[in-house]
N, C-alpha and C positions, 0 to 999 in steps of 0.2 A: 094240869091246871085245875085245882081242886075247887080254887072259887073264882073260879072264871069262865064264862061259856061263851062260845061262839055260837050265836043263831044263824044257820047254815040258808034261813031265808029271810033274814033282815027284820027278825020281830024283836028287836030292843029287848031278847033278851038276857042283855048284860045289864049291870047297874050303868045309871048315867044315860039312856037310851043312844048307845054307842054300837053303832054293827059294824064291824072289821068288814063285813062282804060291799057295807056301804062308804067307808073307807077305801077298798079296793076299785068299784064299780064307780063310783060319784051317784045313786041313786036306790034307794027302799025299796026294798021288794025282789032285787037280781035275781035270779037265778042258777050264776057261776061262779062257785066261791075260784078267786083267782089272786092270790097275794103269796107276797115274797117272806123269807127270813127276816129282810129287811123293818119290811110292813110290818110284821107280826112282832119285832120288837120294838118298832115304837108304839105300837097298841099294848104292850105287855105293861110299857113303861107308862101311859098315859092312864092306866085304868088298876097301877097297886105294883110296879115295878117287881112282880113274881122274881123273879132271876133280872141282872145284866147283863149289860153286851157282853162283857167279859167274859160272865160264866157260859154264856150261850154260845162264843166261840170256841172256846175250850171243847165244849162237849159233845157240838154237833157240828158237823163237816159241810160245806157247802158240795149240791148232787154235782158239780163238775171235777171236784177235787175227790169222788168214791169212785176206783179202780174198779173193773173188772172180775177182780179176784173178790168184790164182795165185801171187803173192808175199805177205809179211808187210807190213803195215799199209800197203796199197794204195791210192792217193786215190780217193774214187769218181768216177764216170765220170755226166756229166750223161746223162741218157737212158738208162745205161749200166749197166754193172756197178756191184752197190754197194760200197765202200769207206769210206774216211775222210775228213774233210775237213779243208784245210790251212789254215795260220793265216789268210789273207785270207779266207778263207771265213766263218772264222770271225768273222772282225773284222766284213763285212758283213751276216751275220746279226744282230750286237748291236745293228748300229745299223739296222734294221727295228722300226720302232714296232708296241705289240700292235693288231692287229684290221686293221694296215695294208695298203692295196691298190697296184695296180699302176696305177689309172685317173689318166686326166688330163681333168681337164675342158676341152673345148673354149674358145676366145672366140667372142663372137660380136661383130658391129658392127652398125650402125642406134639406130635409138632407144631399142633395149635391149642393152646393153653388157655383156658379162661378163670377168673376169677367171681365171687357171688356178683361185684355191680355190673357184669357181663363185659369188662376190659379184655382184651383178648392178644396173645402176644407169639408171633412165630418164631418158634426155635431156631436158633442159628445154622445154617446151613442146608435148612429144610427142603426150601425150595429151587431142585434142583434143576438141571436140564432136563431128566429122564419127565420130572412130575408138570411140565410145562406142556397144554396140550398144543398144537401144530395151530397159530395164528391166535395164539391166545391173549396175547398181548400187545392189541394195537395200538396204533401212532393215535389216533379220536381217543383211546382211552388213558392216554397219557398226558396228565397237564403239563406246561411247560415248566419248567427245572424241578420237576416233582421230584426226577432223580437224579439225585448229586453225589458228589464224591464219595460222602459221608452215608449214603446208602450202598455203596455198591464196595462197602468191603467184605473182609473173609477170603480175598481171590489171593491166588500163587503168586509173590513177589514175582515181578518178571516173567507171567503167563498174559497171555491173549486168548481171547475169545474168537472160532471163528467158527464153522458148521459142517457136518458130515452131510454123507450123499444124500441122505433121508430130510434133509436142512435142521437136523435139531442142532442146536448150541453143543458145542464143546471147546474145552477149554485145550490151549497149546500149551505143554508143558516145556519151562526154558529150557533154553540151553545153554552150554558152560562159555564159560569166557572166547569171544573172539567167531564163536557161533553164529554163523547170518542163516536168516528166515528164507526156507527155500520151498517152494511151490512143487508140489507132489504131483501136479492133472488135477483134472476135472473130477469131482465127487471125492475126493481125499483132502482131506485139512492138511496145511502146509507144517511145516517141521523144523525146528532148528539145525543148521547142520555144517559140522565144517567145512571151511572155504576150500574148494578144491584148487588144487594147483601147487603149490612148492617152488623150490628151485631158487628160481631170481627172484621167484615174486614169492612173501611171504603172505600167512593169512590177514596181516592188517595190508590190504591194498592199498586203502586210500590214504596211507601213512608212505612219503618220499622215501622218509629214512628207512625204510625197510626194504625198499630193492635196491636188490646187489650192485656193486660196482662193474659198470662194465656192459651191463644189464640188457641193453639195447646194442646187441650186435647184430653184423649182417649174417651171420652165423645163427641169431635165433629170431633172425624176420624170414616170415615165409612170402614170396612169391610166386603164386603159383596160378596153372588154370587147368579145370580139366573139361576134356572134349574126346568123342568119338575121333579111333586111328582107323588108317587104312592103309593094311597090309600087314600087318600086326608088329609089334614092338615087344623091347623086353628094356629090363630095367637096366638103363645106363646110357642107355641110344639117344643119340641128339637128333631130335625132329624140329620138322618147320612146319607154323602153321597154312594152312591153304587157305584160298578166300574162298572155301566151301563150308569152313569152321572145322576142317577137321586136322590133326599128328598125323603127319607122314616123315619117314625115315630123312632127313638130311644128308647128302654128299656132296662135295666139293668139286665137284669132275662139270656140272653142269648150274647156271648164272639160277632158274629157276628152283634148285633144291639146292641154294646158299645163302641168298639171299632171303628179307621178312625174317618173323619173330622166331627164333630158335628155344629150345627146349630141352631139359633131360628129360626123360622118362623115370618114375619110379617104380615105376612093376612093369611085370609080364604080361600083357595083353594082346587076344588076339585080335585080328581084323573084328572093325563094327562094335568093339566095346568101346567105352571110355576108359581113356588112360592121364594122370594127373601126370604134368610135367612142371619142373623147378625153370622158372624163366630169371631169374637172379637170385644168389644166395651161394649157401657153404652145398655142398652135396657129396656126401661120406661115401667111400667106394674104398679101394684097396692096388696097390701093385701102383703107385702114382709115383712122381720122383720131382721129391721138393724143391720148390721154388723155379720150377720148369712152365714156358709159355704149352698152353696145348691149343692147337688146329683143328679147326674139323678138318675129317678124313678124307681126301681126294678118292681112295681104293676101297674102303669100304662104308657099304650105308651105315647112317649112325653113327659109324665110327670118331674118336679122336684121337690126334697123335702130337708128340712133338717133333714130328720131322716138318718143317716148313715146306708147304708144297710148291712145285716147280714145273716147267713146263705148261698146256693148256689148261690148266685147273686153277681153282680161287684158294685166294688166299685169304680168312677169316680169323681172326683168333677168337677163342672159347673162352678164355681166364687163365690161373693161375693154380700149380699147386702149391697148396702153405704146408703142404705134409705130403707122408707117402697116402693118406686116406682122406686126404679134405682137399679136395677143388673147390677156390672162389668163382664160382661161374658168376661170367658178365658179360657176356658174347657181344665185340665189336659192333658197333654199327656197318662199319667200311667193310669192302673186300674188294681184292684186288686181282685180277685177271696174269697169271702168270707169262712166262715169253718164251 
């Protein structure tokens, strides 16, 4: 300001007896010079317009808009001194999403699989009985139809699930046509397994048309009981039972051992065991002579004969032989006291 002065204590020495400090202060004489860019150009402009607003923008920077770095509108400095930020800056900042972070989610590999937005996905068949720990998976932690059909595949067409002795899960592997699910005991998982039996009855039981003709004979219905003898028996001997509950030998000679429920023996047994007796049915033996009535035996215990007995002894009949080796036993009810 070459013809301009500011009197720094209000002595009008400018032309025009004008003080900028008296402009600033409202009063002669101040003390504090205290004025702005502002102030100072309309006193520039009131007393010989030196320069314009214009030029005085251009040239000089307002103190809030000089950086740190020393100069006017400075960039800041990362770590650094702070400044301003330049248009990429700025461009990068917009496109920062709100709340967004810097993290990257790992992947992972194996049976559980992730991806970067951290989606995670188990391998098929991963999770198996073995990797299941003992009450891992409770009923509280299961919502209701969380698991459906459509969850629980991958399993053995025609297997089941059921648990070893240790109660882990395993699976029953099928079995072939016509196979029924048969129980092993306690602590063994049950097993598919062929229908045992043959013969009349084929493996589809519950199928009519599959048993034989004929099928229900008295030849393959068993009738039978078994009970403690006494006095021992062997297999063929016709016993009665006592009202003691025990097989004693049958003879004909006396109303007491003829009469009541009569019996064959099928084995050898001695006194005090138990011996199974045929009380009606077929009973396979040998030396018979078909189509013959037979008696119990008046002469011997056990015995039977087709001699019709005579004189003081009973007379019972036993059954029938259809052969020389199959007696129809069906022991009379009647017997009769000979003469």
């Amino acid at each position: 300001m070459a013809n301009k002065e500011i009197n720094e204590f209000g002595t009008n020495a400018v032309a025009g007896g004008s003080s900028l400090l008296n402009q600033e202060t409202g009063g002669a004489g101040a003390t504090t010079a205290r004025f702005t860019i502002s102030t100072l150009l309309t006193w520039l402009k009131g007393t010989g317009d030196l320069i314009t607003e214009t030029e005085a923008d251009a040239a000089y920077a307002a103190i809030a808009h000089v950086g740190t770095g020393g100069t006017a509108h400075a960039d800041v400095i990362a770590g650094g001194a702070d400044g301003f930020m330049t248009g990429a800056d700025k461009t990068k900042l917009d496109g920062i999403a709100a709340s967004a972070n810097n993290y990257s989610h790992p992947n992972h590999t194996g049976d559980v699989t992730s991806v970067g937005d951290g989606a995670q996905t188990i391998a098929a068949l991963a999770v198996d009985a073995g990797k299941l720990a003992a009450n891992a998976v409770e009923t509280a932690k299961i919502n209701n139809d969380a698991v459906t059909l459509a969850k629980m595949a991958h399993g053995t067409a025609g297997g089941l699930v059921s648990y070893d002795a240790t109660g882990v899960p395993v699976e029953i592997t099928p079995g072939t046509n016509t196979h029924v699910l048969t129980s092993n005991g306690a602590g063994s998982a049950p097993t598919y397994q062929a229908v045992a039996g043959g013969g009349d009855m084929t493996a589809a039981v519950y199928d009519p048309d599959t048993i034989a003709d004929d099928a229900f004979l008295q030849s393959n219905m068993k009738d039978e009981h078994s009970a403690n003898n006494t006095g021992g028996v062997s297999a063929g001997d016709v016993c009665y039972y006592t009202t003691s509950g025990t097989w004693v030998k049958a003879q004909a000679d006396a109303l007491a051992t003829t009469k009541g429920l009569l019996g064959i023996a099928k084995t050898n047994e001695t006194t005090g065991n138990p011996v199974v007796c045929v009380l009606t049915g077929h009973y396979t033996t040998s030396g018979l002579s078909a189509g013959s009535i037979y008696y119990l035996n008046p002469s011997v215990a056990g015995g039977w004969t087709t001699t019709l007995p005579t004189g003081a002894n009973y007379t019972r009949i036993l059954g029938y032989a259809l052969s020389t080796t199959v007696l129809r036993f069906n022991p009379s009810d009647d017997y009769i006291l000979g003469t």
